[in-house]
C-alpha positions as CSV (number, residue, x, y, z in Angstrom):
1,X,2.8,-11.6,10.7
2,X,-0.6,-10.2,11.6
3,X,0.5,-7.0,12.2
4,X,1.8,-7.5,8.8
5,X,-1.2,-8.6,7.1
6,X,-3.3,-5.9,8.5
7,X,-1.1,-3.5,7.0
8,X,-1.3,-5.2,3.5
9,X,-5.0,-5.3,4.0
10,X,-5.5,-1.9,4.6
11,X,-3.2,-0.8,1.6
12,X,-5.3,-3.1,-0.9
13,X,-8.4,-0.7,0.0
14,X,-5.8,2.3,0.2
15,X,-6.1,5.7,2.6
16,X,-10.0,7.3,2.4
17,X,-9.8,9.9,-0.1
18,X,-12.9,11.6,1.1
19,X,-11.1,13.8,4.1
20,X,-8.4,14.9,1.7
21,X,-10.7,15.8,-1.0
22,X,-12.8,17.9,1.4
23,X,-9.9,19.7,2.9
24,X,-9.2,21.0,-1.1
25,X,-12.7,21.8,-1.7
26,X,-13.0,23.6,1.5
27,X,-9.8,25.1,2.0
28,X,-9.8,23.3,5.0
29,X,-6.0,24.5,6.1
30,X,-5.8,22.4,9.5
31,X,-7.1,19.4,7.7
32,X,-4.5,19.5,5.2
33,X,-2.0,19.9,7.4
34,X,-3.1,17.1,9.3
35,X,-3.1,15.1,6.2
36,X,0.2,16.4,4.9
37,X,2.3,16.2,8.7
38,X,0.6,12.3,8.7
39,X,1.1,11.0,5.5
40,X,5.1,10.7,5.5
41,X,4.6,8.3,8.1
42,X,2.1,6.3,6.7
43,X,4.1,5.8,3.9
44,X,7.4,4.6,5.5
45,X,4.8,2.1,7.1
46,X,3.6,0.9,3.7
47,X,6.6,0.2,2.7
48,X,7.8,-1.1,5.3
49,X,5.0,-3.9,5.5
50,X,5.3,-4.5,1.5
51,X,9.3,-4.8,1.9
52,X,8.7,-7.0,4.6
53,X,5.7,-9.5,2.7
54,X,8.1,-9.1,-0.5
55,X,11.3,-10.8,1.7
56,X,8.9,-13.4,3.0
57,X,7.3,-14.6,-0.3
58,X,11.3,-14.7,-1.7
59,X,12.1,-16.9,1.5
60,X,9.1,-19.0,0.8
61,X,9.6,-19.4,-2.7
62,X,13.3,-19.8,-2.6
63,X,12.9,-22.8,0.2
64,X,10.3,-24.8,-1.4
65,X,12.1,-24.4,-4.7
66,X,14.7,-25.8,-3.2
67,X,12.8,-28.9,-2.2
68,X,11.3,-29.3,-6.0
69,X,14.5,-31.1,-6.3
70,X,13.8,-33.9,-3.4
71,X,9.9,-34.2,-4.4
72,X,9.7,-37.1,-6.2
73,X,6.3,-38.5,-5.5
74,X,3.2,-37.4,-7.4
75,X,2.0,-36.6,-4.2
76,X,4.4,-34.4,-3.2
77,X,5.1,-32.6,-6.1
78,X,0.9,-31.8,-5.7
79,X,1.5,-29.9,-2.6
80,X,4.5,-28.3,-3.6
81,X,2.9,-27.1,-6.7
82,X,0.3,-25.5,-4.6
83,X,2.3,-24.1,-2.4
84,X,4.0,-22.2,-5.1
85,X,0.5,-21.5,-6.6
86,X,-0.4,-20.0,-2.8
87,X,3.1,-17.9,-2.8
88,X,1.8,-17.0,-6.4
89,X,-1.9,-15.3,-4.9
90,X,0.5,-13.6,-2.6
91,X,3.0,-12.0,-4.7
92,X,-0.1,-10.7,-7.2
93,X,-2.1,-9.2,-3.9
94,X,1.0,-7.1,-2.9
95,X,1.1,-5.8,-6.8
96,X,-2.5,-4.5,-6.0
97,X,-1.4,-3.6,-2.9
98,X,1.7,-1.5,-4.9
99,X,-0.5,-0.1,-8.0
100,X,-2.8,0.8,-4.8
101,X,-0.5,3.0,-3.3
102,X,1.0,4.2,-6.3
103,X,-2.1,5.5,-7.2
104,X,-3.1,7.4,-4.2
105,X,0.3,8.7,-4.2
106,X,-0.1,10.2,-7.0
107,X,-3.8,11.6,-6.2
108,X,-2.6,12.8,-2.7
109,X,0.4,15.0,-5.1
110,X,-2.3,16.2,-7.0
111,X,-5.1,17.5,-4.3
112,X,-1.4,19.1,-2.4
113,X,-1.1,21.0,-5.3
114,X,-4.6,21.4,-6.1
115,X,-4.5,23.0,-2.4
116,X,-1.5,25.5,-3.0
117,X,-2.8,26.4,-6.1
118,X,-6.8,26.8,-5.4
119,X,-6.4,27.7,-1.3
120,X,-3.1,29.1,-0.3
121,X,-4.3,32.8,-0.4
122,X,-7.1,31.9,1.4
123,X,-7.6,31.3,5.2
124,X,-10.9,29.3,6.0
125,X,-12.2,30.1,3.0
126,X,-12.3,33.3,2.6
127,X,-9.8,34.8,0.1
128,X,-7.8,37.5,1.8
């Protein structure tokens, strides 16, 4: 579960755009390869970690929904409601987490083609 939760934190802040940007506006060919050749990988672990936090919040929420029935007391009801309030937190941080990724996604697609289109007849820089 940390391992997990590291990985959620890190794709609420999202990959560092910085390097990416700097290999387009350099024509930085071994950086983008780098970046390209890694980021396959770091996706399948994104989604990984989001499929696995999006099977525990359904677990959660489909076993304390299941003792709403038996929670009779005023008390009890209080801490289930939280609990479902806490799931709740939860589910909305991995939607950040998924708008996240969908937007760098869609910036990385954009600085690859930005790359082919601006760099690919150039090597280091230099148009050839």
């Amino acid at each position: 579960m940390i391992v997990l939760a590291a990985l959620m934190a890190a794709a609420f802040n999202g990959p560092d755009s910085a390097p990416a940007l700097d290999a387009v506006k350099t024509c930085n060919r071994a950086a983008m390869t780098d970046l390209a050749k890694a980021e396959p990988h770091r996706r399948t672990e994104f989604a990984a970690a989001a499929y696995a936090e999006q099977q525990a919040i359904a677990r959660e929420r489909a076993a304390l929904l299941a003792q709403q029935v038996s929670e009779a007391t005023p008390a009890g009801k209080a801490s289930l409601d939280l609990a479902l309030a806490q799931l709740d937190v939860r589910q909305r941080q991995l939607d950040d987490a998924h708008a996240v990724e969908s937007s760098w996604r869609a910036m990385f697609d954009e600085m690859r083609a930005d790359y082919l289109a601006n760099c690919a007849q150039t090597k280091g820089g230099k148009v050839q």
